[in-house]
C-alpha positions as CSV (number, residue, x, y, z in Angstrom):
1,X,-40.5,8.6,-11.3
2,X,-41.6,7.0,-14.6
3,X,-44.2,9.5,-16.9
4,X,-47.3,7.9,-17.5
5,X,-49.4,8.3,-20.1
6,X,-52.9,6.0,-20.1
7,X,-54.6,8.6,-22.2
8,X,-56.1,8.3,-25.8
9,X,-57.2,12.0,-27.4
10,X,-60.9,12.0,-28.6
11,X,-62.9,14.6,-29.7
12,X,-60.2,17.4,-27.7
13,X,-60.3,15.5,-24.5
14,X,-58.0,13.3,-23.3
15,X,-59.7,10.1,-21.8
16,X,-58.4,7.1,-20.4
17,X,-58.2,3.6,-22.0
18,X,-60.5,1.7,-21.8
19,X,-58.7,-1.4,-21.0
20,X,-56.6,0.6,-18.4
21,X,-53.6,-1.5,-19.7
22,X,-50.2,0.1,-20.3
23,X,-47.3,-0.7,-21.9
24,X,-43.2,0.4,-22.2
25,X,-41.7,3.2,-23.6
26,X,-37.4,1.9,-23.4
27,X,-34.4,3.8,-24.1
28,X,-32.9,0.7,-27.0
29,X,-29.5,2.0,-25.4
30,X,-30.3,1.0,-22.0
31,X,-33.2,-1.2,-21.4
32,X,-32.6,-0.1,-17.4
33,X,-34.1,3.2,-18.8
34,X,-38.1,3.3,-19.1
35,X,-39.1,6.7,-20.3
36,X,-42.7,6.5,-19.7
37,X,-45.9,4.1,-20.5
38,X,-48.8,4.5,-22.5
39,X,-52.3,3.5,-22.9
40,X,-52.5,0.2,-24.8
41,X,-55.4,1.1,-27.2
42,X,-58.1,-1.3,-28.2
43,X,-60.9,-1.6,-30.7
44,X,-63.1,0.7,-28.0
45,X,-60.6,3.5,-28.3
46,X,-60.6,3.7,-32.0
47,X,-63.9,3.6,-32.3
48,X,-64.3,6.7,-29.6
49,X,-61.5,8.4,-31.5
50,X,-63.0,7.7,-35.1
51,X,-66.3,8.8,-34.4
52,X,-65.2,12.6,-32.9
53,X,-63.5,12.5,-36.3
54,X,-65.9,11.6,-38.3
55,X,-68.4,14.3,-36.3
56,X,-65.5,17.5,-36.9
57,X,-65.2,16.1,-40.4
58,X,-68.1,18.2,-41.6
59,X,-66.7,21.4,-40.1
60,X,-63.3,21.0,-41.0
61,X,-64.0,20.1,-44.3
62,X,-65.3,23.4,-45.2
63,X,-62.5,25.7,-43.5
64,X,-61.1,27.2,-46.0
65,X,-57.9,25.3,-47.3
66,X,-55.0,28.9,-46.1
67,X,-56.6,28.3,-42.6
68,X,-55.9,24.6,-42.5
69,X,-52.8,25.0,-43.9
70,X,-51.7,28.2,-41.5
71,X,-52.2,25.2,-38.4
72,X,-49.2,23.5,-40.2
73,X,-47.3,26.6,-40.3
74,X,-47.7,27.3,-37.0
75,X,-46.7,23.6,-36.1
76,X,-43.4,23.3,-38.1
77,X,-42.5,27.0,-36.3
78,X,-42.6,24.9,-33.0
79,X,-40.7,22.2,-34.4
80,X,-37.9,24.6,-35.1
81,X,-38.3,25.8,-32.1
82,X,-37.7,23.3,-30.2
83,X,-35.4,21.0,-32.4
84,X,-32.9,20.4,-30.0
85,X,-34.8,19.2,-27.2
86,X,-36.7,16.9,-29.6
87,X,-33.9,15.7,-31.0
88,X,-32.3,14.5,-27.6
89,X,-35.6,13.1,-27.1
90,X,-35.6,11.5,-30.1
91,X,-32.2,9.7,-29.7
92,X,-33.4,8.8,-26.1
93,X,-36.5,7.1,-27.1
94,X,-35.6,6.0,-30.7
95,X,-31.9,6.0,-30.6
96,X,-30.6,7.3,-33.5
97,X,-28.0,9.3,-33.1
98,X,-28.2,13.2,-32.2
99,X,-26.9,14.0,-35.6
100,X,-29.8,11.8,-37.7
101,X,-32.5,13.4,-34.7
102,X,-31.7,16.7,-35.6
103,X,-32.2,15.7,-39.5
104,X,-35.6,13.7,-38.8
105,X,-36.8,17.3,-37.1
106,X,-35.5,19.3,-39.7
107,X,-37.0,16.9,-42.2
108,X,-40.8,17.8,-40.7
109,X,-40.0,21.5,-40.7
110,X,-38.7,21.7,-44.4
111,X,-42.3,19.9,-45.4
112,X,-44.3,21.9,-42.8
113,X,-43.1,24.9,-45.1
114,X,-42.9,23.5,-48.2
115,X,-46.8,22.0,-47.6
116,X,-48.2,25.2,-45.9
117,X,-47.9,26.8,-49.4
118,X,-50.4,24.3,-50.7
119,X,-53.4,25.5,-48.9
120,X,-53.3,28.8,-51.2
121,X,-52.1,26.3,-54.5
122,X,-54.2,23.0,-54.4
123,X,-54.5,23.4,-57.8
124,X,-56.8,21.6,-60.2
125,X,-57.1,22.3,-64.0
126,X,-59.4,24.2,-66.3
127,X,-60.1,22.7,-69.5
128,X,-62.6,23.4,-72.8
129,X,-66.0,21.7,-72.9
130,X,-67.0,20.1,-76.3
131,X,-69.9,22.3,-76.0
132,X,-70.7,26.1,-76.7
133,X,-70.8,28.5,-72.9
134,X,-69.8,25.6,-71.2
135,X,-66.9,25.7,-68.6
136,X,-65.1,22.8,-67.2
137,X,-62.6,22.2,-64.4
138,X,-61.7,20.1,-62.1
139,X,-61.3,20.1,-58.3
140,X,-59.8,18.1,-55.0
141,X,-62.0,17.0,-52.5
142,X,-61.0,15.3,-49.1
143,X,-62.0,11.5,-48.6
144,X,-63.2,12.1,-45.2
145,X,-61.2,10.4,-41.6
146,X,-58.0,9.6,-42.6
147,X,-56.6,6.5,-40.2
148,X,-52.7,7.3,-40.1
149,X,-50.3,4.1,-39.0
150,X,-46.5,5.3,-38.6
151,X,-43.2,3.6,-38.3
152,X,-40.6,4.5,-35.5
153,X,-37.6,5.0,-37.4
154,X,-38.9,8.5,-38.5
155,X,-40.6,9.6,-35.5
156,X,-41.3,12.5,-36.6
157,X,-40.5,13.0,-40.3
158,X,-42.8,10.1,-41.3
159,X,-45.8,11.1,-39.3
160,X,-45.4,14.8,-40.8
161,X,-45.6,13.3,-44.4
162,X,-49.2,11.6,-43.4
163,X,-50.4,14.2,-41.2
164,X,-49.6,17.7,-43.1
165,X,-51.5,16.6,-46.4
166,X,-54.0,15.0,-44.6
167,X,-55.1,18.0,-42.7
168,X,-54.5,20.7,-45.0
169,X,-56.6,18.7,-47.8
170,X,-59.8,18.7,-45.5
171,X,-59.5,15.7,-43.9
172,X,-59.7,14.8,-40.2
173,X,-57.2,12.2,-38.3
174,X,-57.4,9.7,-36.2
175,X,-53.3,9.0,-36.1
176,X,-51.9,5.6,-34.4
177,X,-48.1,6.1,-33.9
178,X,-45.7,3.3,-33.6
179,X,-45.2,1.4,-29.9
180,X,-41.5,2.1,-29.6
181,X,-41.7,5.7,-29.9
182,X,-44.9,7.4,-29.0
183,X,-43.5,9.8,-26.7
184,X,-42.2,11.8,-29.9
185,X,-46.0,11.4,-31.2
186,X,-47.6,13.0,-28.3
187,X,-45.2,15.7,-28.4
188,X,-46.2,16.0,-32.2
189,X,-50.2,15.7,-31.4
190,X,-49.6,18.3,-28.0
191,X,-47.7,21.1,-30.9
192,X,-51.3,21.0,-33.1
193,X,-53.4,21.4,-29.4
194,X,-51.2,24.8,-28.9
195,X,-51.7,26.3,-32.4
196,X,-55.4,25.9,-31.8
197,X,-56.6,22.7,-33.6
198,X,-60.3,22.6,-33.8
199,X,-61.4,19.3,-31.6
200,X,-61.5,16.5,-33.3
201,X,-59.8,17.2,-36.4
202,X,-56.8,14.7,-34.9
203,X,-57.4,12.2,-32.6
204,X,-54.6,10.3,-30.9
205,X,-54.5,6.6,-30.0
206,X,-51.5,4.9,-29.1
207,X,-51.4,1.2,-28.6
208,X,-49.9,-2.3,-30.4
209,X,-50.7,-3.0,-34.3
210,X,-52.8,-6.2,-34.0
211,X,-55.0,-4.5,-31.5
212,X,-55.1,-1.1,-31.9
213,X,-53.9,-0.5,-35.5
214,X,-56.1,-3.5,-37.0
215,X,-59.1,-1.6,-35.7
216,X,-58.1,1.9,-37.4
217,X,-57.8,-0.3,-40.8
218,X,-61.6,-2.2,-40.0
219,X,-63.3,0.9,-38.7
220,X,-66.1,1.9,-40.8
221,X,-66.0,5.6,-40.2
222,X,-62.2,5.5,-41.6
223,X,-62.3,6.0,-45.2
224,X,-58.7,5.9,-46.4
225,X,-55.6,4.4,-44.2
226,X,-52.1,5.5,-45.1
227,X,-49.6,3.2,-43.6
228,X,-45.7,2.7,-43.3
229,X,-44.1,-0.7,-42.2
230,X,-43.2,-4.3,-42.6
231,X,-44.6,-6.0,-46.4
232,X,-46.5,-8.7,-44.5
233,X,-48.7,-6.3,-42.6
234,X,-49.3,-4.0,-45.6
235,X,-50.1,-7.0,-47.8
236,X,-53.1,-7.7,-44.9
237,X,-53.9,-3.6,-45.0
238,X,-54.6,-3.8,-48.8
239,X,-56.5,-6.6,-48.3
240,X,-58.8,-5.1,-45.8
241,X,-59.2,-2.1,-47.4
242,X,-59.8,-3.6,-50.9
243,X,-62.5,-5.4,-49.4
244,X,-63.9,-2.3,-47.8
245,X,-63.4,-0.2,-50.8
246,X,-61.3,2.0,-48.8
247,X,-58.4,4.2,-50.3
248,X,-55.2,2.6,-49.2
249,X,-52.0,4.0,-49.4
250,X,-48.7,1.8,-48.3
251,X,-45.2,2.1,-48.2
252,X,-43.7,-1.0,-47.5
253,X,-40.2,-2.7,-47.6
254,X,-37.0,-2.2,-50.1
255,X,-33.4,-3.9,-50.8
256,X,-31.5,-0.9,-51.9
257,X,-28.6,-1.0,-54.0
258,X,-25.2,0.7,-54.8
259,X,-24.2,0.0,-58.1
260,X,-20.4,1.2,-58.3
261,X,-19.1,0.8,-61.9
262,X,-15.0,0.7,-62.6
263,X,-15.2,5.0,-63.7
264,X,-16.7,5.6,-60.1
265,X,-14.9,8.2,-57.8
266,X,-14.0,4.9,-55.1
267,X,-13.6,7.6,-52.3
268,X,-17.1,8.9,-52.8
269,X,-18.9,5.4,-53.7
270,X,-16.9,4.3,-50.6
271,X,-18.3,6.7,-48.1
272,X,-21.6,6.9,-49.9
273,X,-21.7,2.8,-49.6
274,X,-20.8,2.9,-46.1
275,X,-23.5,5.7,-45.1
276,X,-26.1,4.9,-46.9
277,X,-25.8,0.8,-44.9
278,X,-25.4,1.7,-41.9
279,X,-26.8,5.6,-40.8
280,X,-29.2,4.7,-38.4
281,X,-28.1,1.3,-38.2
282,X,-29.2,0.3,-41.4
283,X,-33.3,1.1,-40.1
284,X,-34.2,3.6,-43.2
285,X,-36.3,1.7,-45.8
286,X,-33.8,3.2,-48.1
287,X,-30.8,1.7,-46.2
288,X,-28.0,0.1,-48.7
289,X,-28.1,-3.5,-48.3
290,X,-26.8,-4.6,-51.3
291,X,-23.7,-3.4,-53.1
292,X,-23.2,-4.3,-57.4
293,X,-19.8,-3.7,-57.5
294,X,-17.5,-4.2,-60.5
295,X,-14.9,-7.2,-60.6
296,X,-12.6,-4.6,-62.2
297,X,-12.8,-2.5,-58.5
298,X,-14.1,-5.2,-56.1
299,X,-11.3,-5.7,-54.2
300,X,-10.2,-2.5,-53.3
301,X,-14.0,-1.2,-52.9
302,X,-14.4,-4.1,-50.6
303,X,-10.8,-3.7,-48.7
304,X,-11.6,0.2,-48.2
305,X,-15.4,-0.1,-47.4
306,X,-14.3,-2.3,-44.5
307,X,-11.5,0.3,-43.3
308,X,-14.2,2.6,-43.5
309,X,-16.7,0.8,-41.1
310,X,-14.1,-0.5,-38.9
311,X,-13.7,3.3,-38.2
312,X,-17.2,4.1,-37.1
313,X,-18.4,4.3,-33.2
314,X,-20.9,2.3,-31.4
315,X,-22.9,3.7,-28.8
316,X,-26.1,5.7,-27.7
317,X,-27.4,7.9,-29.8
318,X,-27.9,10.7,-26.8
319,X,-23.4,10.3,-27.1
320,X,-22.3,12.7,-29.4
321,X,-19.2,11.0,-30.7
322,X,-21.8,8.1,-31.3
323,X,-21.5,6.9,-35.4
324,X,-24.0,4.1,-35.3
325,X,-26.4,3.9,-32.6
326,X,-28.5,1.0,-31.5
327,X,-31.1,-1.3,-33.0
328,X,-34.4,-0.4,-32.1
329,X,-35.2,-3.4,-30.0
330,X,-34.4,-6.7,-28.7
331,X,-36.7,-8.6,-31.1
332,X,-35.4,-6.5,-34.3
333,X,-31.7,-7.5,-32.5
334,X,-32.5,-11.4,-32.7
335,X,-34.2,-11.2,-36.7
336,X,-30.7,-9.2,-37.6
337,X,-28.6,-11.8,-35.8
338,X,-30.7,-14.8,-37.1
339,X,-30.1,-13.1,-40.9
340,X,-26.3,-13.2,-40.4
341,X,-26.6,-16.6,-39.6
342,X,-28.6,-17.2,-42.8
343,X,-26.0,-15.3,-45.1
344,X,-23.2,-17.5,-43.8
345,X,-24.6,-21.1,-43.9
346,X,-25.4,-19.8,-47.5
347,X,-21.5,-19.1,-48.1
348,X,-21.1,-15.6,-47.7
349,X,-18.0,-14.2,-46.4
350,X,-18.4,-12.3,-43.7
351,X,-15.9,-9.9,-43.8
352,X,-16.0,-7.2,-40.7
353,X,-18.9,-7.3,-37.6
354,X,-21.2,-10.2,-37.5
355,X,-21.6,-10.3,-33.4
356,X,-23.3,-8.3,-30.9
357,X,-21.7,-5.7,-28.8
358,X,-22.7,-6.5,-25.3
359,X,-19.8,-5.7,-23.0
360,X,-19.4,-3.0,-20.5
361,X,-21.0,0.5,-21.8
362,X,-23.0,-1.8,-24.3
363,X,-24.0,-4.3,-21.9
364,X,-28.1,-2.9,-21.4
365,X,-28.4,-2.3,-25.2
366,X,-29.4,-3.2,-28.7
367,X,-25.8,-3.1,-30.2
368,X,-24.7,-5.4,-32.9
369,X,-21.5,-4.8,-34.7
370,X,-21.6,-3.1,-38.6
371,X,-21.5,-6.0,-40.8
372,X,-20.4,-6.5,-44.6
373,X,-20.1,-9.8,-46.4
374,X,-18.7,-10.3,-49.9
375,X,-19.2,-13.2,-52.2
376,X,-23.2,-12.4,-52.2
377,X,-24.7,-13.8,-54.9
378,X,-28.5,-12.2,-55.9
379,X,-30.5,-15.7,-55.2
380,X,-28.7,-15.8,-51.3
381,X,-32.2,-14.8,-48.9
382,X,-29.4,-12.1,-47.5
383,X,-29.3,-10.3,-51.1
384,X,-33.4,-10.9,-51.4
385,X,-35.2,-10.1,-48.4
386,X,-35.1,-6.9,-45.9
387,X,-32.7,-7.3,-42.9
388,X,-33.4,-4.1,-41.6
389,X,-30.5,-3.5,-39.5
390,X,-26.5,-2.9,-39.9
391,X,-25.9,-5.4,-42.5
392,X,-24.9,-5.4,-46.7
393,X,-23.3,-7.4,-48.5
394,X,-21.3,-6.7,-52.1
395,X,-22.4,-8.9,-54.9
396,X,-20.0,-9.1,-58.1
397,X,-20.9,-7.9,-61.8
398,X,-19.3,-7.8,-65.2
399,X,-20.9,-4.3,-66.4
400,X,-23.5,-2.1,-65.7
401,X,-26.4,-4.2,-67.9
402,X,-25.9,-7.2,-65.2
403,X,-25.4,-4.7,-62.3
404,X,-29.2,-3.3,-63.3
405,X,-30.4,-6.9,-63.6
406,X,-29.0,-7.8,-60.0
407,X,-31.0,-4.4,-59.0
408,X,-33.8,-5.3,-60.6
409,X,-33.9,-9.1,-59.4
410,X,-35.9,-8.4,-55.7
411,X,-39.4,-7.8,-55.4
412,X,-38.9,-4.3,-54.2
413,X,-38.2,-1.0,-55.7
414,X,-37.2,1.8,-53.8
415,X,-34.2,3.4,-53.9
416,X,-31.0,2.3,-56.4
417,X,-27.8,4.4,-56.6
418,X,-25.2,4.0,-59.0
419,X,-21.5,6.0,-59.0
420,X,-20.3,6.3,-62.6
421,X,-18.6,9.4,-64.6
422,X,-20.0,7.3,-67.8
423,X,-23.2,8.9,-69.5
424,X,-24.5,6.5,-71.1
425,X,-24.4,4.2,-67.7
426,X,-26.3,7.0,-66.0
427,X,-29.0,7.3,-68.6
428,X,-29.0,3.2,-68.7
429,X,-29.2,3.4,-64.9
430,X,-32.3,5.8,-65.2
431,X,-34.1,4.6,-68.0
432,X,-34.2,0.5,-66.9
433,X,-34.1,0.7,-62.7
434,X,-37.3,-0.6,-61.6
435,X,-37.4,2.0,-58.3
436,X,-39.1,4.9,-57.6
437,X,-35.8,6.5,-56.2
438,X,-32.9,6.5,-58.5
439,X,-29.4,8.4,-57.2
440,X,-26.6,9.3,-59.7
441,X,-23.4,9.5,-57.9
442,X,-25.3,9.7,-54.8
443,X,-26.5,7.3,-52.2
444,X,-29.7,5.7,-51.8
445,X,-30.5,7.2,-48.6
446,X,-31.7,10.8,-48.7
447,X,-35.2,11.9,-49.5
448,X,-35.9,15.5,-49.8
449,X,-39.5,16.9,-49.5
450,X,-40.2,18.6,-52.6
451,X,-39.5,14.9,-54.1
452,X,-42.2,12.5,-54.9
453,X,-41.0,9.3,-52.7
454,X,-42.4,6.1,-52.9
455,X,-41.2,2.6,-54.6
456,X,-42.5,0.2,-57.3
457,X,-43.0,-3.1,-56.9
458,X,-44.0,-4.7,-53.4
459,X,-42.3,-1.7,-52.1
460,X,-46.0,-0.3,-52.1
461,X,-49.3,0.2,-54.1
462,X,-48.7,3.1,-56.2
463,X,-49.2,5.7,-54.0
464,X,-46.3,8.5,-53.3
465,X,-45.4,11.0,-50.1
466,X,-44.0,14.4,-50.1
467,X,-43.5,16.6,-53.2
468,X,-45.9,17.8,-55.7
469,X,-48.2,14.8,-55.2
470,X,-48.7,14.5,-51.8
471,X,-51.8,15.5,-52.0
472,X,-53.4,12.5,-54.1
473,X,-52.9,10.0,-50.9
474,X,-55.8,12.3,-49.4
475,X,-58.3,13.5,-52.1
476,X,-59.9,12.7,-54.5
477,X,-60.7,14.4,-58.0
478,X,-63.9,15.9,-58.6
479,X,-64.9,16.8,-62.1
480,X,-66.8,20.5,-62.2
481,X,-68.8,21.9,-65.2
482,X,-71.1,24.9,-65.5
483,X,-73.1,25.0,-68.5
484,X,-74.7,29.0,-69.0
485,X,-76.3,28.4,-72.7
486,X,-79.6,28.2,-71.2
487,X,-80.7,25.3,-72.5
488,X,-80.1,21.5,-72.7
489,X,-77.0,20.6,-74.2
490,X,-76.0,16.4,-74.9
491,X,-72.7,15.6,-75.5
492,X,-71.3,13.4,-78.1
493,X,-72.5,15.1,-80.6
494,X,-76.6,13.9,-79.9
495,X,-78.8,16.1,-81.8
């Protein structure tokens, strides 16, 4: 018997739809195996949701910041406590493989521990007033109901970046997880109802993006949306919200790149190439799907990467001999397939994978062979625009100035990576890469918590997760002063 689920949280309670519509929750392994359905939100659920938010706002607010923070303690213990069964969960619903599942867990513990501290730091900054027994400082203040849009590929890392900060800064939630894995969500939502949550401080809506995400960015009650996921759709988010002078953060697409210069240790840029392209079948927005590779090295990089991929297995994610699991669904299957076809009517050669896998144990799933071309050049739409799936390609460059060029030549900016044992490329490499991720002898896939993370470019809007400032996506400043001369003092020096 399938699970249903045709709830939305508001307010503590759990409430039906109010459309009464559901829709799929599929294993992208086998699409034979429906996990569950959920309640397809609409603009009457948000609203519902929004408004108990916007009424525990008030109380929330003024908890003080260790109690906040000690619900996010208490969360990330039951994540760790239950890693394994989430994880298998995870690789069910998602279908990454057991391996990544466990990392994407262990990813929302490390920050549930790393951002717990902040509710006894939150730290502003005293400074000296101009004037005599005057004393300045500054302080963070919450922006109010946070509307939180999440991605699937991180089902439970990503929504642990919005959600911790956003809470333990004072905010209250209404939080709209991706359609392909809300499952993992609930289970996330359900942890914060056991520690003791107050009502209302996070409200739960699941549903599609152009119902009920559009009306999570359009409420009025919603005073700052942070969202994760395609460029188009943030482009229209930052539109909406600049409109509605709302604070927006986005983190949007990439084209990562490995930059592997002739010094480079080939075994490691070899394996770090091959990882960072296809873990999780190339769906990380810091996946490697472009390669600068030296002429000097190109043909045994490219001869040794293929060997390399040729080696990994295909297969569900829930398998644990499973390399590379599938794609995430059948419509992300057909955009992949459809950019292959692009990259070789442009004249790249296609030099392993390129097909789907759809025989016999792979015949109910979203399986498409690893793919690497050569002969890229940086104009071809295959080196420019995000595939999203298991596909790179190796472009060819002189030195490391035209290698940085190549890098620099997209309209995104997140993550670069560049394997040298030459100084003076490393320090070239950092000082000139327009990303907001840069890897020396590492690959571009592999964000740790106490790391600002975040792109330049269309990649986002400025904004960054995790680390030291993950607090500014969900407060703002507020300038403090307490004059105790006992009389009127005027700046600037007026008499």
């Amino acid at each position: 018997m399938v699970d249903e689920y045709p709830d939305i949280l508001a307010g503590g309670e759990w409430m039906t739809g109010h459309s009464g519509e559901l829709f799929e929750d599929r294993n992208p392994a086998d699409r034979d195996d429906l996990i569950a359905t959920f309640a397809a939100g609409d603009a009457i659920d948000i609203d519902e949701a929004a408004q108990a938010a916007k009424a525990a706002y008030p109380g929330w607010m003024e908890t003080p910041a260790p109690q906040r923070a000690d619900y996010v303690r208490r969360v990330g213990l039951l994540l760790e406590e239950r890693k394994e069964e989430l994880a298998v969960l995870m690789s069910r619903e998602m279908g990454k493989t057991l391996r990544e599942s466990r990392a994407d867990i262990q990813e929302g513990i490390d920050f549930a521990i790393y951002m717990a501290g902040e509710g006894r730091r939150m730290f502003g900054v005293t400074t000296r007033s101009e004037l005599p027994n005057k004393f300045s400082m500054t302080v963070r203040h919450p922006i109010g109901v946070a509307g939180l849009i999440t991605p699937w590929n991180f089902p439970i890392a990503i929504p642990t970046w919005k959600l911790f900060p956003a809470l333990i800064a004072g905010n209250t939630v209404v939080f709209k997880p991706a359609e392909d894995t809300p499952l993992l969500a609930l289970k996330l939502v359900q942890m914060f109802e056991e520690v003791g949550l107050p009502a209302g401080v996070l409200n739960f809506v699941t549903g599609l993006g152009e119902e009920a995400g559009a009306a999570l960015v359009d409420h009025d009650a919603v005073r700052c949306v942070s969202f994760t996921g395609s460029l188009d759709v943030g482009r229209m988010i930052n539109e909406k919200c600049g409109r509605m002078m709302k604070r927006c953060s986005l983190e949007l697409g990439s084209k990562n790149i490995l930059i592997v210069m002739p010094d480079a240790d080939l075994d490691l840029a070899v394996e770090a190439g091959a990882w960072g392209a296809f873990a999780t079948s190339g769906q990380r927005c810091t996946a490697t799907s472009r390669m600068a590779v030296h002429g000097s090295v190109l043909d045994e990089f490219s001869e040794r990467l293929v060997a390399r991929v040729q080696q990994y297995k295909v297969g569900p994610g829930t398998d644990p001999s499973t390399d590379l699991a599938p794609v995430i669904n059948e419509k992300q299957k057909e955009r992949v397939l459809e950019y292959i076809g692009v990259g070789q009517s442009e004249g790249a050669k296609m030099l392993t994978g390129g097909h789907t896998l759809d025989d016999g144990e792979y015949a109910k799933g979203n399986f498409i062979a690893p793919t690497v071309f050569r002969d890229m050049t940086p104009d071809m739409r295959i080196a420019q625009e995000e595939i999203f799936g298991p596909v790179t390609g190796i472009i060819e460059v002189g030195g490391v100035d035209e290698a940085i060029e190549v890098a620099n030549s997209v309209q995104y900016g997140l993550s670069a990576s560049i394997y040298t044992r030459d100084i003076t490329n490393s320090f070239k490499a950092i000082e000139k890469l327009e990303f907001g991720v840069v890897y020396i002898n590492a690959p571009t896939i592999g964000a740790e918590v106490q790391l600002p993370f975040g792109g330049m470019k269309s990649t986002g809007n400025g904004h960054r997760e995790a680390g030291p400032v993950a607090l500014d996506e969900f407060t703002e400043w507020k300038a403090v002063s307490v004059d105790f001369s006992g009389k009127l003092q005027k700046s600037q020096g007026i008499d």
